[in-house]
N, C-alpha and C positions, 0 to 999 in steps of 0.2 A: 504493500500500500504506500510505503513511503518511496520508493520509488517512483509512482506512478504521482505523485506529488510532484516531485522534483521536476520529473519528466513534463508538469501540465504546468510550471514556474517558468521554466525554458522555454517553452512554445509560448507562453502569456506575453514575456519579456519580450520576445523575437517579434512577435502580431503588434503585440502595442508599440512598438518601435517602427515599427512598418505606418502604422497606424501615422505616428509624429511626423516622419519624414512626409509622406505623402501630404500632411495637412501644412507644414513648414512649405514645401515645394510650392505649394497654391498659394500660398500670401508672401513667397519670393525672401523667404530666407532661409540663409545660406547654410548648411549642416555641418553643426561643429567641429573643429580637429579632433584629433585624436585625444588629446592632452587635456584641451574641455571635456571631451563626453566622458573620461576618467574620473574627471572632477566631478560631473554631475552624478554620476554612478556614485560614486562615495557619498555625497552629500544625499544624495537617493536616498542609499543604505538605512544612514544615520536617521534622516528625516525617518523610516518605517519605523526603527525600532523607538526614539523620541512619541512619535504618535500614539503607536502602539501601546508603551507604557503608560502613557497620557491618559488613552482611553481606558485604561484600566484603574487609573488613581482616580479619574471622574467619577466611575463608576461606583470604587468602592465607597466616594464621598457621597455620592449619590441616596445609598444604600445606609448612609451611617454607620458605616465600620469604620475603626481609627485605619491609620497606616504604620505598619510597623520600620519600612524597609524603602526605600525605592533606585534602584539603579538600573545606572545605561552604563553599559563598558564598565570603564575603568570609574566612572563617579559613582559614588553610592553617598546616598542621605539615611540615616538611620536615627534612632529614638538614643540621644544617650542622659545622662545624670542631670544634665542642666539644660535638656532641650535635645534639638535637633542636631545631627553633627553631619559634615561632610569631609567626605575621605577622597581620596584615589588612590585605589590597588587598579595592577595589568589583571585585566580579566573583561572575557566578551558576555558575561551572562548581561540579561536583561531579567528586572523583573519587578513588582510590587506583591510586598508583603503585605496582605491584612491581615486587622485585628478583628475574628469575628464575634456578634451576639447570635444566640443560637435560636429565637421569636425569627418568624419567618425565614427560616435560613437557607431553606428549597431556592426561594424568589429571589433572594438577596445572592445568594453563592451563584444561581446561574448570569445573571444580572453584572456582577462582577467579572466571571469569566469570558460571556460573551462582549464585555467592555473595551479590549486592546482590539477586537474586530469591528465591531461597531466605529471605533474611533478611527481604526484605518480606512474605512471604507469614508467617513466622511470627511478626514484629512485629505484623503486620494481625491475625492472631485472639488474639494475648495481648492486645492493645487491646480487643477486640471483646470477647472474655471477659471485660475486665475494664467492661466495658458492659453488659453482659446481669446479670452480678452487682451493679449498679448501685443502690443506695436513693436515690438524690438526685438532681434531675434535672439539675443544673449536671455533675458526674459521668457521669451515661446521656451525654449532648449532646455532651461533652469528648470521651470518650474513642471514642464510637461516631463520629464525623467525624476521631479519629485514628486510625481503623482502615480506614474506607472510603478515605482518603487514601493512606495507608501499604500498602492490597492495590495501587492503582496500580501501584506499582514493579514486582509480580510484573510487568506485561506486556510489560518488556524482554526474555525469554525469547522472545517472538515475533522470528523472524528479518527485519528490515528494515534497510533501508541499504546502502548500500553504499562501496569504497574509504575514504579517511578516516573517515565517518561511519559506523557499522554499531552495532545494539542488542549487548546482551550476548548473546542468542542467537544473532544472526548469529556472532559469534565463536564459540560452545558447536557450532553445527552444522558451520563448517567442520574445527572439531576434531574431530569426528566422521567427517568427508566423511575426513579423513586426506591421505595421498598428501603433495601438494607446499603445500598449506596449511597443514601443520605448519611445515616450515621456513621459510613467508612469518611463519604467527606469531610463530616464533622471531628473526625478522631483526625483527620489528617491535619487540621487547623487549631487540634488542642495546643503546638509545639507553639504558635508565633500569642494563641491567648495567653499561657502562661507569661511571655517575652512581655506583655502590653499589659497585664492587669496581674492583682497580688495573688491567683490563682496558682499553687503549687500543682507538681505531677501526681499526687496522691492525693488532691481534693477535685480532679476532673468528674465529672458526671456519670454516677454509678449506670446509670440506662447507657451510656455509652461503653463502659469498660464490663461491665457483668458480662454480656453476653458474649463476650469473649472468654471470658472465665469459665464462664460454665461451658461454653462448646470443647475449650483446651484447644492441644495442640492436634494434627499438625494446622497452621493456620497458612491463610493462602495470601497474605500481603503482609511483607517484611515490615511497612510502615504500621501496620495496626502490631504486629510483633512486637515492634520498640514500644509503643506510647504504652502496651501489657507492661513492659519491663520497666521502664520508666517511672511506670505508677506503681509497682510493686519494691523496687528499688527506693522510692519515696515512703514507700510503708513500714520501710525496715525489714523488708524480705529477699533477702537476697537468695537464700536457697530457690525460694519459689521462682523467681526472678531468673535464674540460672538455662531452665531450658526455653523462657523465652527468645534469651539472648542470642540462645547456641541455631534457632529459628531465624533466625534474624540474621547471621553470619551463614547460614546455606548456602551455596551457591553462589559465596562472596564475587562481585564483579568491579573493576576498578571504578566503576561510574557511581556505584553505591556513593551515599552520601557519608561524608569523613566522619561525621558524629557514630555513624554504627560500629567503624572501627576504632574510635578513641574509647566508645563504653566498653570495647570488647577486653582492648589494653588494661582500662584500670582496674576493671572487674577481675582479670586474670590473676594482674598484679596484687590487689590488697584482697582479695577472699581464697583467690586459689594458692596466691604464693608463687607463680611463674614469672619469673621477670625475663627470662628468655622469650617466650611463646608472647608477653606482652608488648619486650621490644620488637616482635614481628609486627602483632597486629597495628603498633604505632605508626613505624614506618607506612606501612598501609592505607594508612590514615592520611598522607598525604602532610602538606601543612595544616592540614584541619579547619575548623569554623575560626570562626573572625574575634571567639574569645579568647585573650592569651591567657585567660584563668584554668582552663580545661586544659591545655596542655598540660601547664605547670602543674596541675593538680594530679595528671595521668603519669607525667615525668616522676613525679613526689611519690606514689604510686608504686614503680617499678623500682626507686631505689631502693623502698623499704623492702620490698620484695626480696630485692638481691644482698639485703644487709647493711646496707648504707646508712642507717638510722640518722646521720649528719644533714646530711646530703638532702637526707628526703625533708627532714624541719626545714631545712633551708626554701627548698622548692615551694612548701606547702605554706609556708608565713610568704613567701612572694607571691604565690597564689591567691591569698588572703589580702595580698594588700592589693593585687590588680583588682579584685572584684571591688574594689570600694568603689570604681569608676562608672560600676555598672549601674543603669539604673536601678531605680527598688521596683521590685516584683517577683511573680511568684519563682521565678527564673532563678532569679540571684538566689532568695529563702534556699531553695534547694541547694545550688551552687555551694552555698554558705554551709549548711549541711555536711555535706560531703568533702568538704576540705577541713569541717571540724572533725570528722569520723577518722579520716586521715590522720589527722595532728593528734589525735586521743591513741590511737594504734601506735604511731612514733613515738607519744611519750611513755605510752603505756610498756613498749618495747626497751626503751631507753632504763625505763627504774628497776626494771625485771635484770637487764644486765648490769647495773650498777649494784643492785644485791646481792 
């Protein structure tokens, strides 16, 4: 299917190109160099994915959901301690983070997803409009290849993908399909409510996490896998927690999100005692999420493991001190948690050999 996407992106580009020149040709201007249409191409690009996200922060605004997140490329704007912060990391993701409420969440969640097509589709002919009204050809050129670019995005609405990866339509139709795909969507947006409100992993929505409990393993989406372990992990179960995790790590693929192999690391490291098997799973992990507390926290983790009892205080009071950055939420609560359970093990380890 995705192929056959790609394939109707290429033919879309090639037609609507055809399309510019022929209507350029009739009002007598003149078709770009080489080095312009480059430029316009890029600027294209940018323009889809700009819009695109656009129409999805509308949306979520729209809906009444906060925003957690929002980047293009390398800028990201995120929620930090004293407000909003912006960064630049190298990186092509694109995306907006909501914060959802869970009243209407069917209308709202599909509303949201269908929102970066929506907004492509109506960027693409204010562009194109603003092309066709064109006197100049540097103008006609500019803005008709920002609009041939920027209709792209509408064909995320096409349902592809699947598990981790899925278009925004695929999301739009399983809201639609209804049933038990509401409440998978819903679990899938527990991670960024926690991030937005004082909401911990162990106070999520027993309607949402029971029936997962009670069905057990094996289960058939890594992501409902984690947010089990998560919330059980928060309850002070780790044993229980255990073969969620190892569900969770199946079928490990390098695309998996870094957070599955950073829980897999420290869980290794401070319940099982593996700091071999942990510094695998780290590596794994990539540089990981964008908190430098979870590292240090997973780092603090595998010393102790390995016997470093120094080393790992060390990590875990540096851990301790990045999270102060963090905002307050139910995020951090737990973060905070789990680096005190750390630091109680360390010292606890430390007076046991001091005796």
């Amino acid at each position: 299917m995705l192929v056959v996407i790609v394939l109707a992106v290429v033919v879309y580009v090639w037609r609507f190109f055809d399309l510019l020149e022929a209507a350029g040709a009739a009002r007598g201007f003149p078709e770009p160099s080489i080095l312009d249409f480059q430029l316009y191409m890029v600027l294209g690009c940018a323009a889809q994915i700009v819009v695109h996200e656009g129409g999805h922060w509308l949306a979520l605004r729209a809906v009444g959901w906060g925003c957690l997140r929002f980047q293009v490329g390398p800028l990201r704007l995120k929620r930090g301690r004293n407000g909003w912060e912006a960064e630049w990391r190298w990186s092509l993701a694109a995306l907006v983070a909501g914060i959802p409420t869970f009243s209407r969440f069917r209308v709202k969640n599909a509303i949201f997803a269908a929102g970066g097509s929506l907004g492509s589709l109506l960027g693409g002919l204010v562009f194109a409009l603003i092309a066709w009204r064109a006197t100049s050809a540097p103008v006609f050129w500019l803005f008709g290849n920002l609009a041939m670019w920027t209709l792209v995005g509408a064909l995320s609405l096409v349902p592809v993908g699947s598990g981790l990866h899925t278009s925004d339509g695929s999301r739009v139709w399983a809201l639609l399909r209804g049933g038990d795909r509401v409440a998978q969507a819903q679990r899938y947006m527990l991670g960024n409510l926690s991030r937005g409100t004082p909401l911990r992993p162990r106070d999520w929505p027993e309607p949402l996490m029971r029936p997962l409990l009670d069905a057990g393993l094996p289960c058939r989406d890594k992501r409902d896998c984690y947010a089990v372990y998560l919330y059980l992990i928060d309850r002070g179960e780790p044993d229980a927690a255990l073969p969620w995790l190892t569900a969770v790590l199946s079928g490990w693929k390098k695309g998996d999100p870094p957070q599955f192999a950073q829980a897999a690391a420290y869980h290794v490291a401070l319940y099982l005692r593996k700091p071999d098997e942990a510094r695998q799973w780290l590596g794994m992990a990539g540089k990981g999420d964008d908190d430098p507390w979870v590292r240090l926290r997973v780092e603090a983790a595998i010393c102790w493991a390995a016997g470093h009892s120094e080393a790992a205080r060390r990590a875990g009071e540096q851990a301790a001190l990045k999270l102060e950055s963090a905002p307050p939420c139910g995020d951090t609560e737990y973060e905070r948690t789990r680096i005190r359970e750390l630091l109680e093990r360390v010292g606890a380890g430390a007076t046991a050999a001091a005796g």
